[in-house]
C-alpha positions in Angstrom: 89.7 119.2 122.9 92.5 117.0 121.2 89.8 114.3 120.8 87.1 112.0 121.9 89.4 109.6 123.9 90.7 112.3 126.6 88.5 110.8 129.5 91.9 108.7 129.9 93.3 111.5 131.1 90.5 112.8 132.8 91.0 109.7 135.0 93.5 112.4 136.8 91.7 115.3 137.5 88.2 116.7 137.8 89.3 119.6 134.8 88.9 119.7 130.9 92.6 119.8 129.1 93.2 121.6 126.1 96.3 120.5 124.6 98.4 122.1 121.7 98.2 120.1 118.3 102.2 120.2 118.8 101.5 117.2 120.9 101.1 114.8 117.8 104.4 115.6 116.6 106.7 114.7 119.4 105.2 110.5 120.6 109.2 109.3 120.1 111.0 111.9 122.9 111.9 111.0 126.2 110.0 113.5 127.7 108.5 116.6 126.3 106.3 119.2 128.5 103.6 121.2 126.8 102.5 123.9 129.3 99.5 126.3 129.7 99.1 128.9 132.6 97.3 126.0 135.0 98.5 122.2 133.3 101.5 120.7 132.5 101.2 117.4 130.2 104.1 115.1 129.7 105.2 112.4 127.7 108.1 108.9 128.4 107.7 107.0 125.4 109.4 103.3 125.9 112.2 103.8 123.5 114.8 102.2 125.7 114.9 100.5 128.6 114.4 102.3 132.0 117.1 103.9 134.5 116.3 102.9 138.2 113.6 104.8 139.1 113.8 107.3 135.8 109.9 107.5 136.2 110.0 108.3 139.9 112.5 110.8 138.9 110.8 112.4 136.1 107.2 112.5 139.1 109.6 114.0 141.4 110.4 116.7 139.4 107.5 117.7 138.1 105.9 117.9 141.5 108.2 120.6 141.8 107.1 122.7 138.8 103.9 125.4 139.7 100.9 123.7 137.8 99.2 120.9 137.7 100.7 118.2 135.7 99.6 114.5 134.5 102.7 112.0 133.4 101.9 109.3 130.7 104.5 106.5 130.1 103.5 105.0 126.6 104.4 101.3 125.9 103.2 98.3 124.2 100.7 96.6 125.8 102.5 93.5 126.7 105.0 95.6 128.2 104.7 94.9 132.6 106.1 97.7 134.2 107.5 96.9 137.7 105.5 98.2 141.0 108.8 99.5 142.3 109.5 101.7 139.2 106.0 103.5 139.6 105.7 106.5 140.9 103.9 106.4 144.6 101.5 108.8 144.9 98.6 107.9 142.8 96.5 110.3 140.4 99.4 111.8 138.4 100.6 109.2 136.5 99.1 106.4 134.2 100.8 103.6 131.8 98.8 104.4 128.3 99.5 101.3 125.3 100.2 102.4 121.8 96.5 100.4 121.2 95.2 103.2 123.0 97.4 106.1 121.2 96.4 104.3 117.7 93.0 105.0 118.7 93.5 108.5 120.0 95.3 109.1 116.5 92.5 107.7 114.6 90.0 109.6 116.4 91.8 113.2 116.0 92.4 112.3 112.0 88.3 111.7 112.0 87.6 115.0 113.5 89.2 116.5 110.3 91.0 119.2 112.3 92.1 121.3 109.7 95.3 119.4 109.6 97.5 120.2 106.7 98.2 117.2 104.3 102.1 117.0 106.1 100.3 116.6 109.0 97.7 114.2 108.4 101.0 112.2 106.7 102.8 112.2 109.8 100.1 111.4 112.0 99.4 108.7 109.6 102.9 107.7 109.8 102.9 107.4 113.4 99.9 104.9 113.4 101.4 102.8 111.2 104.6 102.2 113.5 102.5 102.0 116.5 100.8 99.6 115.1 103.3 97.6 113.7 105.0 97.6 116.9 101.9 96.7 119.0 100.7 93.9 116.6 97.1 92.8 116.4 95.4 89.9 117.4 96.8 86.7 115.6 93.9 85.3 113.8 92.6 82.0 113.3 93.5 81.5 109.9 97.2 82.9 110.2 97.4 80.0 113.1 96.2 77.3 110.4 98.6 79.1 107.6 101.5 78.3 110.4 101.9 74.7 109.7 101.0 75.4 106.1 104.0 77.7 106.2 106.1 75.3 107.6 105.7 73.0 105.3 106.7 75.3 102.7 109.6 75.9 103.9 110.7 72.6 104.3 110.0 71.6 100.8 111.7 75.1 99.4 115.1 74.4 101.8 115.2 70.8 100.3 116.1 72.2 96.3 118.3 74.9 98.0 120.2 72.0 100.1 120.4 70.1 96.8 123.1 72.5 95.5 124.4 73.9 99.4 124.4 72.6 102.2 123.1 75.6 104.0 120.0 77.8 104.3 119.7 81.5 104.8 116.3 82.5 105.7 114.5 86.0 106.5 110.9 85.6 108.2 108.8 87.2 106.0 111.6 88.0 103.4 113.5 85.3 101.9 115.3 81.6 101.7 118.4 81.2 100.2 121.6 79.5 99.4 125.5 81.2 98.7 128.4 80.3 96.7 131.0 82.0 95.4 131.5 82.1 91.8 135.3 83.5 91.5 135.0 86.5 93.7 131.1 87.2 92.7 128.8 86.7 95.7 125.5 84.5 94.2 122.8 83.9 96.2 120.1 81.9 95.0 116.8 80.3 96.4 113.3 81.7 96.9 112.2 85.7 97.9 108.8 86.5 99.2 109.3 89.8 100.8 110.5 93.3 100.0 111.9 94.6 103.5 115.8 93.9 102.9 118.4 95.4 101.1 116.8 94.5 97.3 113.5 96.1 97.6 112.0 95.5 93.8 108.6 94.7 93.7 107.8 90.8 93.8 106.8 89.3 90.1 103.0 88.6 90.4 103.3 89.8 94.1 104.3 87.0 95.4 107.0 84.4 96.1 109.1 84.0 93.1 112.4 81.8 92.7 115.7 84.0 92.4 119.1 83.7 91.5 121.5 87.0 92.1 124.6 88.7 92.6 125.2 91.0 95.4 127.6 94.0 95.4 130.2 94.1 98.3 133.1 95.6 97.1 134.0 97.9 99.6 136.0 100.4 96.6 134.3 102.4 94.5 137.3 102.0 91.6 137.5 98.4 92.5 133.3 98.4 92.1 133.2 99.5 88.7 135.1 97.1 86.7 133.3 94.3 89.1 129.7 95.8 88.4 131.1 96.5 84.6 131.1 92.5 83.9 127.8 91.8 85.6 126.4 94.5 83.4 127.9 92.5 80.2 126.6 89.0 81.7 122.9 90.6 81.5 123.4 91.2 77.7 124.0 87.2 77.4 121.2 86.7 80.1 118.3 87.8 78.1 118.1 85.0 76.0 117.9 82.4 79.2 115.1 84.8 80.5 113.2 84.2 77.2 113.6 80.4 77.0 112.1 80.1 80.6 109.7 83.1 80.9 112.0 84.6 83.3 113.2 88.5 83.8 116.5 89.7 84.3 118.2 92.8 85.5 120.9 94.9 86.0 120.8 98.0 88.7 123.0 100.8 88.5 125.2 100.8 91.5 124.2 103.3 94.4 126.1 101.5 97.5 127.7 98.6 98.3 125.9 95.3 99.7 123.2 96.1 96.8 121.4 93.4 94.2 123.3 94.5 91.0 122.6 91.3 88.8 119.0 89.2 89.2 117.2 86.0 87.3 113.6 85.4 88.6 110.7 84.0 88.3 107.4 83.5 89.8 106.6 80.7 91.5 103.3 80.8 90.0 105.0 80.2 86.6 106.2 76.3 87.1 103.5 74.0 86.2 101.7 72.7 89.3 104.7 73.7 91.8 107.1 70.6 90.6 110.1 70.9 93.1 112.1 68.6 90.1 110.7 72.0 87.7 112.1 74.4 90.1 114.8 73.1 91.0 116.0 72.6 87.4 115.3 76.2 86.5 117.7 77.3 89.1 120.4 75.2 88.1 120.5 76.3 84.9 120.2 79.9 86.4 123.5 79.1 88.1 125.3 77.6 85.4 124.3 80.3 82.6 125.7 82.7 84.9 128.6 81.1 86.1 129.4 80.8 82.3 129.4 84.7 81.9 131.5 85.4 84.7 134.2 82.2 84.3 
């Protein structure tokens, strides 16, 4: 048996399945069958939205095939899928949530199968998207951290508005200001996430002010005498990191649109959170390096 939580299927058919292990390594296809001489188990995972009557389709064809089959369309379980696109005969086909497949997984990895380690990875792998796609239950205290948040923010976009007038935020990620200092991108403001295109880890893990220069030339000639001062300003950068218990670096250039010069510091590091402290600290970020690249 795959694992404890096959009664769903079992919903189906008075039989026992035994399915092959293959069937952990295929939950992002379209449709994959895995037969035996006497049942046929198949697999639509919502990767796309649905052609007219692609599920009716996909019941219809089966029907056809010589065994006995069950058809499970997996989906997040907010996901409504219309009465019309359902098969219509009953008993051979069920909507299954990724809740339910995160439990399945998590079941089969407590078995202890004999899964090899890449195996176990992948599996492990799997849950993790599921479940970051099928979210859990918002709790009580993120509700109360939501006007705590906002707050935040508010008082974080009011330094960046003091030197531009606009705000470019990432949920989860980032708030920042732009300006061009001659043809140097600089972006500067407040980072407290990792998933975007400068993935360092956070000082202190957590939200740190920032000041940086991004890498868009498109030419890789044009790119090195661009990145070639930037890696001469973080020479003459040290010694502002030093004064104001900052850090700075310089990354080697692997692609365009990268961080390749960064100031930062953790917000922990300005006595009691003074926005006047903070907001001081990055305008002397931006004019030490505007001097270096003038």
């Amino acid at each position: 048996m795959i694992h404890t939580y096959w009664h769903e299927c079992q919903l189906f058919t008075d039989k026992s399945f035994a399915v092959s292990r293959r069937l952990h390594a295929t939950p992002f296809v379209r449709v994959r069958p895995f037969c035996r001489d006497d049942f046929q188990f198949d697999l639509k995972n919502l990767c796309a939205s649905l052609q007219p009557r692609q599920l009716i389709r996909y019941d219809e064809w089966l029907r056809r095939q010589p065994v006995p089959f069950v058809l499970l369309f997996l989906s997040p379980s907010l996901y409504r899928l219309a009465e019309a696109e359902k098969p219509p005969v009953k008993g051979n086909f069920a909507q299954v949530s990724y809740k339910v497949m995160v439990k399945w997984i998590e079941a089969y990895l407590a078995q202890g199968s004999g899964l090899s380690g890449f195996e176990a990875n992948y599996l492990l792998a799997v849950r993790g998207f599921l479940s970051e796609v099928e979210m859990p239950n918002i709790t009580r205290e993120e509700i109360e951290a939501l006007s705590l948040a906002a707050e935040a923010t508010k008082k974080l976009s009011h330094i960046i508005t003091g030197f531009e007038k606009s705000v470019e935020a990432s949920s989860g990620n980032y708030l920042l200001g732009h300006r061009m200092i001659e043809s140097y991108p600089i972006y500067f403001g407040f980072r407290y996430g990792t998933n975007w295109y400068y993935h360092a880890p956070l000082l202190g893990n957590s939200c740190e002010a920032i000041v940086y220069v991004r890498d868009i030339q498109e030419d890789a000639k044009q790119a090195l005498s661009f990145n070639a001062k930037l890696k001469s300003a973080k020479d003459q950068l040290v010694d502002f990191a030093a004064a104001t218990d900052s850090f700075v670096d310089y990354y080697e250039r692997k692609s365009k649109n990268e961080c390749r010069l960064v100031i930062r510091k953790p917000m922990d590091g300005f006595a009691d959170g003074d926005l006047n402290t903070i907001a001081e600290w990055i305008g002397q970020a931006l004019q030490t390096l505007e001097n270096e690249l003038i």
